[in-house]
N, C-alpha and C positions, 0 to 999 in steps of 0.2 A: 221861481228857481233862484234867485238872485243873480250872483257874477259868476260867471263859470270860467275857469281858465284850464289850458293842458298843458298837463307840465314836458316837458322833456322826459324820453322815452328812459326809464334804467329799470336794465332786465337784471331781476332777481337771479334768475334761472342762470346765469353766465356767470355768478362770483361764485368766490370760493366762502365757506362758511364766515371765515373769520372777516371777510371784506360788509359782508352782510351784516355781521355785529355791530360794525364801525359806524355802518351808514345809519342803521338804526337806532343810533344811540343819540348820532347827529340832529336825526330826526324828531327823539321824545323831546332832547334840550330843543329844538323850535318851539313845538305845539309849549310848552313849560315858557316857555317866556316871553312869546308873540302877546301884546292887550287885544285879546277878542274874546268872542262868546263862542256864540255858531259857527262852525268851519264843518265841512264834507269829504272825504277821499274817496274817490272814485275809482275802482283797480277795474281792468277789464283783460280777461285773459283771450284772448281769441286767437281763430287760426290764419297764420300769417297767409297774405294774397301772394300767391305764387305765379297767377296768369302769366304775368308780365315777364317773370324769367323762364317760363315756360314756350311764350311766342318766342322769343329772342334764342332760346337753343332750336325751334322748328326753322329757323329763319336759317340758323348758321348751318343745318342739315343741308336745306336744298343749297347753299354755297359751296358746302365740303365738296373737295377733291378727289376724293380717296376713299376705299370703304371703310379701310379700318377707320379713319376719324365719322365716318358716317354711320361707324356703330357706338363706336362713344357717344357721339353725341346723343344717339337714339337713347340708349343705357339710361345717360343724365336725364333727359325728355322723363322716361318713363319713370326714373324715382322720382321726378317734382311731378309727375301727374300724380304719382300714388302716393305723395304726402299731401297733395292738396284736398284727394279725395277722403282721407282718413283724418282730417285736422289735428295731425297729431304734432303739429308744429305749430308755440305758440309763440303770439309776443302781446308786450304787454303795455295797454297805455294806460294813461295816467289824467286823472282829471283832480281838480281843486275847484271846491262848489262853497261860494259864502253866501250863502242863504238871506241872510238880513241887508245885506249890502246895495244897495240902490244904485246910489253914484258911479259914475264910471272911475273918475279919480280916487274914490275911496277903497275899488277894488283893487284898482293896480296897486294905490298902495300896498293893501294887505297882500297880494299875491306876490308883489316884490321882496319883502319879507318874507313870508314861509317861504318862495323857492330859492331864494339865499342863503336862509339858515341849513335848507336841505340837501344846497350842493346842487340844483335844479337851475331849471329857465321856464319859464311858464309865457303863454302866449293867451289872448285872450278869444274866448272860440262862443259862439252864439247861442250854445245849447249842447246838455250832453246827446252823445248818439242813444237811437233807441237801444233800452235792450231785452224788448220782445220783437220777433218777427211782425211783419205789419199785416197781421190775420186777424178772424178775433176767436180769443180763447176763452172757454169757457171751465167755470169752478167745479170742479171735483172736491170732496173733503180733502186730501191733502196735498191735493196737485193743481197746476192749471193743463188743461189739454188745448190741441188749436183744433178749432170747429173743422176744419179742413185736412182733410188725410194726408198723406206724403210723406216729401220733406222737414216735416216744420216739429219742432219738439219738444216733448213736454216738461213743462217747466217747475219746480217747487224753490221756497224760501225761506233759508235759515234763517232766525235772528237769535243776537244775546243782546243784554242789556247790562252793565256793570258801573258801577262808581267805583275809581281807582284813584290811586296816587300816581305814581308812575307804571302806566299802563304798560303788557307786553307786546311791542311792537312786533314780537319776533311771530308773531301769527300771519302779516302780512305777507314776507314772502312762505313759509309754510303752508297758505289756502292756494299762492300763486302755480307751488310746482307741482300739484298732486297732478296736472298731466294733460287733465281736457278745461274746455272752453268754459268761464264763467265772468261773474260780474261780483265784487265786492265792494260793498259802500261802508266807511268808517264814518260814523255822523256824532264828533266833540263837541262837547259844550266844556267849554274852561273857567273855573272859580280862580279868579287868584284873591290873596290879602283877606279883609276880611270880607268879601263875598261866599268864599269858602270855609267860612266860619261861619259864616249864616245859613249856610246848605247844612251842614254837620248839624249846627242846632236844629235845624227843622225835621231833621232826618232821624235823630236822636229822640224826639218829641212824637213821631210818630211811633218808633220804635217802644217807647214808655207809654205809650197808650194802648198797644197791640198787647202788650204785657200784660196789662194787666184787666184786658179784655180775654185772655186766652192763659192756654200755659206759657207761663215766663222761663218753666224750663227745659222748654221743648228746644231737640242741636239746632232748628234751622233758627229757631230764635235767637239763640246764644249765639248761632256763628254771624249772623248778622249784625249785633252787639260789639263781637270779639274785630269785628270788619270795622264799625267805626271808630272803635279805639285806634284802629292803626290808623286809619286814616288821619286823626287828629293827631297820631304822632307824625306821621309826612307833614301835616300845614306847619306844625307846631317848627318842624325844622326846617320850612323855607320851601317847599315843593308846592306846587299848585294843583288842584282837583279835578279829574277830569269823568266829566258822565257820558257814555260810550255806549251808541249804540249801532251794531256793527249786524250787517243783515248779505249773505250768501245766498244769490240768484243761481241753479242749479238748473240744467238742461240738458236732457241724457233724449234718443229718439225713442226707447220704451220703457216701460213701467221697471220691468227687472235691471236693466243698465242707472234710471232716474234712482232707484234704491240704493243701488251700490254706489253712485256717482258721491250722495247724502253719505254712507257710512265716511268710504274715504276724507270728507272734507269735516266728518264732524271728528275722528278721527286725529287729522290735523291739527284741530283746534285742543285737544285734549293736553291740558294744562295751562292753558292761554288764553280762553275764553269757551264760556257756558253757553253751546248752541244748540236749538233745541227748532223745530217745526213747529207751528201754530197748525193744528189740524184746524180745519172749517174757516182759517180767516188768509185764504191763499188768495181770493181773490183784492184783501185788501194791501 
């Protein structure tokens, strides 16, 4: 796993549009000028634990006085029972995962870095949390299900994969607020100077081999082509390269909710990244 660190909690879901532009702009100039490779974002949307302010308003009932206050408070009780039970309240943490990072010193570094550039605090935590239930689930072609009936939900896995210049950040909170509970991992590999000159040539080389093994004037060839010309115009003016591959953990409790869970978030992504299901490879 490498170094894991949790950044400081900032909920998408509470700015107003334009406050979310600012941060993510903050954000592309870090990953653009941090020296690393591998770096991980780790989004986790889940439903906020309510117990606690729910013992604490049972507590203040058997104190109250009075009925009226002994209906209020029942009132409060029972919407924090009914949002706990509908997880329709979420919040959001945050992990930073450097994968090649050994050293303890070398990760604070790097974590000191990105969550400064971000406007962040980052603390160092042992391991990300699980995020499947601790069952075990077994492969369906496009789903996982858990061997064990109930509670427990079944799960599928978006992914895209992109090479970009300056990436649209503006996905992350777009997948954050579509509403229910999920897991998003950002997984950068960054080129800068000329290592990203070196990625284009190899990219371009394969590109020129696929040519002229196939139609060369087939669109998805041409748009591939037309994609590394711009790319080599971002290096060309000082922007660093970034290979993106960005994978949506999805958890609905039935087949028809896990459907629509999928539309919604692919949805989201529509214009900001190409997410697509791997049928038959959910278990990998």
């Amino acid at each position: 796993m490498g170094a894991v660190y949790q950044l400081q909690a900032h909920d998408f879901m509470q700015l107003p549009p334009d406050s979310i532009g600012a941060w993510l702009t903050r954000w592309q100039q870090t990953w653009a000028a941090v020296e690393t490779t591998h770096t991980r974002l780790v989004f986790r949307a889940v439903p906020v634990n309510l117990q606690e302010p729910l013992h604490r308003a049972r507590r203040s009932e058997t104190a109250a006085r009075d009925d009226a206050t002994v209906q209020h408070i029942r009132q409060y009780a029972g919407q924090l029972h009914d949002l706990s039970a509908s997880s329709t309240l979420l919040g959001v943490e945050h992990y930073l995962v450097f994968p090649e990072v050994k050293g303890h010193d070398d990760g604070n570094l790097l974590a000191d870095a990105f969550a400064s550039g971000m406007g962040l605090r980052a603390r160092e935590v042992p391991d990300l949390p699980p995020c499947l239930p601790p069952v075990l689930y077994t492969e369906d072609l496009t789903y996982l299900k858990p061997a064990q009936a109930g509670n427990y939900p079944l799960v599928s896995v978006l992914v895209s994969y992109d090479l970009a210049g300056q990436w649209d950040w503006r996905v992350v909170p777009a997948f954050l607020q579509v509403g229910f509970p999920l897991t998003l991992s950002l997984h950068v590999v960054t080129y800068h100077g000329a290592a990203a000159y070196a990625k284009l040539d190899f990219l371009q080389d394969v590109l020129g081999n696929l040519a002229r093994q196939t139609n060369a004037h087939s669109s998805r060839l041409q748009k591939q082509m037309n994609d590394m010309r711009n790319l080599l115009n971002f290096i060309q003016a000082g922007d660093s390269l970034h290979q993106l591959g960005l994978a949506v953990l999805v958890n609905a409790p039935t087949l028809a909710d896990l459907r629509e869970r999928e539309r919604q978030v692919l949805s989201a992504a529509t214009g900001r990244a190409y997410l697509r299901r791997l049928d038959g490879k959910q278990g990998d």
